[in-house]
N, C-alpha and C positions, 0 to 999 in steps of 0.2 A: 764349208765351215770357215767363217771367221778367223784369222787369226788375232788377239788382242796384241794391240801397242805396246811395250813396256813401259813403265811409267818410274816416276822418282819419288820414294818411299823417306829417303832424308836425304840432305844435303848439307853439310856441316864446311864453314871454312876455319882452317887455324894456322898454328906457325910450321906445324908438322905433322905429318903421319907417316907414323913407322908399324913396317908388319912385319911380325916375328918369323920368320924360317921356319921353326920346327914346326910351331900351331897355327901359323897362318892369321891369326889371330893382330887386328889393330890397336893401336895407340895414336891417340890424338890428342895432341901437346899446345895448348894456348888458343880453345876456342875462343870465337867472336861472332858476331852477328852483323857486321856490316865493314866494310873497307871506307876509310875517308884519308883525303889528302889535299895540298893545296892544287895540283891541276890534276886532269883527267887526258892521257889514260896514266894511270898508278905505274910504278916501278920495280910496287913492293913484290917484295918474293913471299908467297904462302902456296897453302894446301888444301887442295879440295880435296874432301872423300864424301864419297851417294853414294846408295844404296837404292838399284833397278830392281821390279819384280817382273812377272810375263815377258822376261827376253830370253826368245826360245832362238839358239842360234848365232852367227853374229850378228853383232848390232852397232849401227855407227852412232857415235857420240860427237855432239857437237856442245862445248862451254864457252856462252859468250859473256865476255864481264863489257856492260853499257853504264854510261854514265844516266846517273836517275834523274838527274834533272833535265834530261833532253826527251824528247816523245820516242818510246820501244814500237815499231811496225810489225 
């Protein structure tokens, strides 16, 4: 049997995300859809949060932030 890959269901980046203690429950404070600056790589301080499905166990995570004007391999 197969096992399937986990995959990314969303990806959101903003200025914060805070999770409450009691509910566990997130907040995310100042979406955006892209980062820009005048050089690359950025400085800026933010926050990712994604949301994996079929990750059964652990699972390594790897976020790489690339500048989009250069060719991704």
């Amino acid at each position: 049997m197969e096992i399937q890959k986990p995959y990314c269901l969303a990806l959101i980046l903003c200025d914060l995300a805070h999770r409450e203690q009691v509910t566990g429950k997130f907040t995310l404070l100042g979406t955006f859809g892209r980062l820009a600056g005048p050089a690359f790589p950025l400085h800026a301080e933010f926050a990712v949060y994604f949301c994996l499905t079929d990750a059964i166990g652990d699972v390594q995570i790897r976020l790489r932030i690339v500048d989009s004007r250069t060719e991704i391999t």
